[in-house]
Phi, psi and omega in degrees: 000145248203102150239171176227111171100119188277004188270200209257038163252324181298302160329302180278356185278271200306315227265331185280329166325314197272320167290350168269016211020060157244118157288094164281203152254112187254127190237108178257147173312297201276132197265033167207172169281134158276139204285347206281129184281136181227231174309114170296351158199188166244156168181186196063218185299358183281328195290296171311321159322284186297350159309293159335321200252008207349079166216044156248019169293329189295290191309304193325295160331287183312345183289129160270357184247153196284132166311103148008115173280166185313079187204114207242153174255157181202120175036073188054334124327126161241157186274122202224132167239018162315352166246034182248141162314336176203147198275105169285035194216111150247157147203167179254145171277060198241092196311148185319313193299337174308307201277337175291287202319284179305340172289322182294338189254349164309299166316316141334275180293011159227047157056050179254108187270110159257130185229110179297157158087333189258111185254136164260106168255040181199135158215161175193157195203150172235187201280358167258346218186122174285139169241111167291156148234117194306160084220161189245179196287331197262352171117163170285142181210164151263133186223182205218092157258155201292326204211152154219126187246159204249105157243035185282029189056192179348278178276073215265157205225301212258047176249312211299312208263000155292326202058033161295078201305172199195081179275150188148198176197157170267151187255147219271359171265158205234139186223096209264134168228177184190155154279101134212194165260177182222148178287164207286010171292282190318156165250130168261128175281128175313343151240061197039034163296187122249146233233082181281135140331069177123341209241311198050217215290116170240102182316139163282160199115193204244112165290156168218131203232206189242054168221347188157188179236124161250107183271156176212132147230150185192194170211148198317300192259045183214138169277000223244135160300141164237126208239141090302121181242138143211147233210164126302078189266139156285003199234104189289129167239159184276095172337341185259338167291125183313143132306128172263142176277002157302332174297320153305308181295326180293344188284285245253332180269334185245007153244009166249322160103019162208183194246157195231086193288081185306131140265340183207119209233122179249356207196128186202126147227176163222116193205147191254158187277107178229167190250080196226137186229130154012155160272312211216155146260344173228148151215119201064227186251052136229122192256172221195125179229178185016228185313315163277044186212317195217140152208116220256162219255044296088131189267159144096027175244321216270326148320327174272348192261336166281307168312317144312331140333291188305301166316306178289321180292302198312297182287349171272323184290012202248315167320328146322269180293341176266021204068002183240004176282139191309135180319115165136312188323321174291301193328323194314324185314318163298301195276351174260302176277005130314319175277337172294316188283346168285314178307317172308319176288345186281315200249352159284323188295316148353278168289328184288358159235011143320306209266329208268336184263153207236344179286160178325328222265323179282332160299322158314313193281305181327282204295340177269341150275351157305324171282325167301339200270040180252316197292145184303307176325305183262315178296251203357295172299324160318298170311329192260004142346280193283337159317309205062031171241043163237345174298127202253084157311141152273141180205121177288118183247112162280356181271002180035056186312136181300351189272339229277069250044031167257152172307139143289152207247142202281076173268148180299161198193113174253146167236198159275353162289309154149212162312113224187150176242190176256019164266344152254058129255001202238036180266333178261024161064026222258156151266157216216093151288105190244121167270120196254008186236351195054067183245106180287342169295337168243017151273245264271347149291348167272014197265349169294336186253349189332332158258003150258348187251178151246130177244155177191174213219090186250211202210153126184160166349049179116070172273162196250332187201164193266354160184163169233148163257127199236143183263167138354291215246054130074005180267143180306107188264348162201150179213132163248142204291169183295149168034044156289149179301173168297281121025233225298324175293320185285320183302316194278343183281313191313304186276345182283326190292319187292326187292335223255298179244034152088134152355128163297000000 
């Protein structure tokens, strides 16, 4: 097995492979991680994925900065769940290079070989078996694998040399964000505004003037900003080039139309919008994750939408290579997340055209959406919007349970043993047959699959179904209704196993 690219679709990709027990090979271009600040935290449904995977005590550890409260920008707007009892949102602050670093000693600790520095400039594939062509610091080579997946971003090398289209379009504003202080001719307002020169009062939240938009965020007891411009440029810039902070002061001078005298910059990125989504995520035996698969017109999605890539794809290729997945199974990878990735795609083309109108009439729309989200109901649905936990795999049940291709929800689960949740039954990625009834007929119709599932047997609280069938990537693959007959329950556990995980 075969990745291309090392960053966190590639990484949970190599790291979930290896718990299924296949050692790929990872080949990244650049011959070290790069240092450039790009995405600034992680969030939505991937956390609870690592939660599963219990290593987000690990992620957690690494923020040096106080987890945010729950108040998200969404199209010039923001989505604020703070009145809500429990936030249908997380996220963490934790910059991409933090988050490469920990997926790489992830990898690491499971005898997973990244070799830096090694760009692929060739593939080709027959009906057994992909051939990259290397090169490397040594000079060109070949290599041979059953399958290669491209987690090599945007501008995808192996998308390209896939003939794989990739449509959509870009958008001409350009959007800089940064950390800093500021010298002390600004005035901080108490309530964390600011007093500009030449300018006067800048709120927090989003200015929007008829050059662009300028954001400010911050907290009471910190000196330190969080400043955003985006503006409408005709001019590409190259991703791999740093942001400077004069590049910032021009910015921030031709969209408030004064100068903002930055003293200190901890943080400078840059980044442009495209709206572009895969035609396939696979073709033959090279397949497509995270940025080389998508790319949505909005922030704070496409990590978590690669990496859910990465999880779902991992336990079918591995089901593959070990011989026992069922005729289809792979294809599921393109159908369920393509249609996972149109949803993303549905509500960031969403904010891009919340945020992009400069007229009465766009302001107007702005504030009633803004007035709908005061209501519980629609902020919920937003959340599980911007999460990517409303997505719904199809999967056949015939009793057509309601749980029934949804995340499973992390429940306390008692045993004789004690206490226990479903996010440690799921750390070795194992699939998992839970009896929540003590129903020996279907442990002993799931005892034929016993070396590809784990079956067991809790309790808990309010259940929802007499067992769940839990997949690799935590989503529910069959469920049985309360006090379903034997007969119909042992048939329908019979056939999700065989559809999911292969002939016993």
């Amino acid at each position: 097995m075969v990745i291309v690219g090392a960053g966190p679709t590639g990484s949970m990709l190599a790291a979930e492979l290896a718990l299924a027990g296949v050692r790929p090979l990872v080949l990244e271009r650049q011959p070290q991680r790069r240092d450039t600040p790009k995405a600034g935290g992680l969030g939505g449904q991937i956390l609870q994925l690592l939660r599963f995977r219990g290593l987000l005590e690990r992620f957690e550890a690494a923020c040096t900065d106080p987890v945010p409260a729950p108040r998200f920008p969404f199209g010039g707007v923001h989505v604020d769940f703070t009145g809500l009892t429990d936030s249908p949102m997380h996220a963490l602050p934790l910059p991409q290079q933090t988050l490469e670093r920990l997926l790489d000693e992830r990898v690491g600790e499971l005898d997973v070989e990244i070799r830096r520095g090694h760009r692929v400039i060739g593939v080709s594939q027959d009906a057994t078996a992909v051939t990259a062509h290397v090169r490397g610091p040594a000079g060109e080579y070949r290599v041979r694998a059953r399958y290669l997946v491209g987690c090599d971003g945007g501008r995808s090398r192996v998308r390209e040399l896939a003939g794989i289209a990739f449509p959509g379009s870009t958008y001409p504003e350009v959007n800089r964000l940064a950390q800093v202080t500021l010298a002390d001719s600004v005035t901080g307002l108490a309530d964390g505004s600011l007093d500009v020169p030449g300018f006067g009062t800048v709120r927090t939240g989003f200015t929007r003037t008829d050059r662009g938009l300028f954001g400010l965020g911050g907290s009471a007891d910190s000196p330190v900003l969080s400043l955003f411009t985006t503006e409408d440029e005709t001019v590409e810039y190259d991703d791999d080039v740093p942001m400077t902070v004069d590049e910032l002061r021009d910015s921030i001078r031709r969209v408030l139309g004064v100068d903002l005298p930055v003293a200190e910059a901890m943080r400078l990125s840059r980044f442009t919008f495209k709206d572009r989504q895969a035609e396939n995520y696979r073709a033959g035996r090279i397949l497509l994750a995270g940025d080389a698969a998508h790319l949505f017109p909005a922030t704070g999605v496409a990590i978590n939408a690669g990496m859910l890539d990465a999880v779902n794809l991992a336990w079918k290729l591995a089901a593959d290579v070990h011989g026992w997945a069922p005729d289809g199974l792979l294809d599921t990878y393109h159908d369920e997340r393509h249609r996972a990735g149109a949803r993303v795609m549905l509500h960031t083309r969403a904010q891009a055209a919340l945020r992009r109108g400069h007229d009465p009439a766009a302001e107007a729309l702005r504030s009633v959406f803004q007035e709908l989200l005061t209501d519980e109901q629609p902020l919920r649905r937003v959340a599980a919007l911007i999460a990517g936990s409303d997505s719904r795999y199809a999967s056949p049940n015939h009793n057509g349970h309601n749980l029934t291709g949804t995340f499973v929800p992390d429940l306390t689960l008692h045993t004789d043993r004690g206490a226990g949740s479903v996010a440690e039954l799921l750390h070795t990625a194992r699939p998992v047959l839970l009896d929540l009834a003590d129903r020996a007929d279907l442990r002993e119709a799931a005892q034929e699959w016993h070396s590809r599932i784990d079956i067991r047997t809790a309790k808990t609280g309010d259940p929802q179904a007499d067992a769940l069938l839990i997949r690799p990537d935590a989503h529910i693959a069959w469920a049985a209704a309360i006090d379903e007959p034997t007969g119909t329950a042992v048939s329908g556990l019979r056939r999700a196993l065989s559809h999911w995980f292969g002939t016993p």
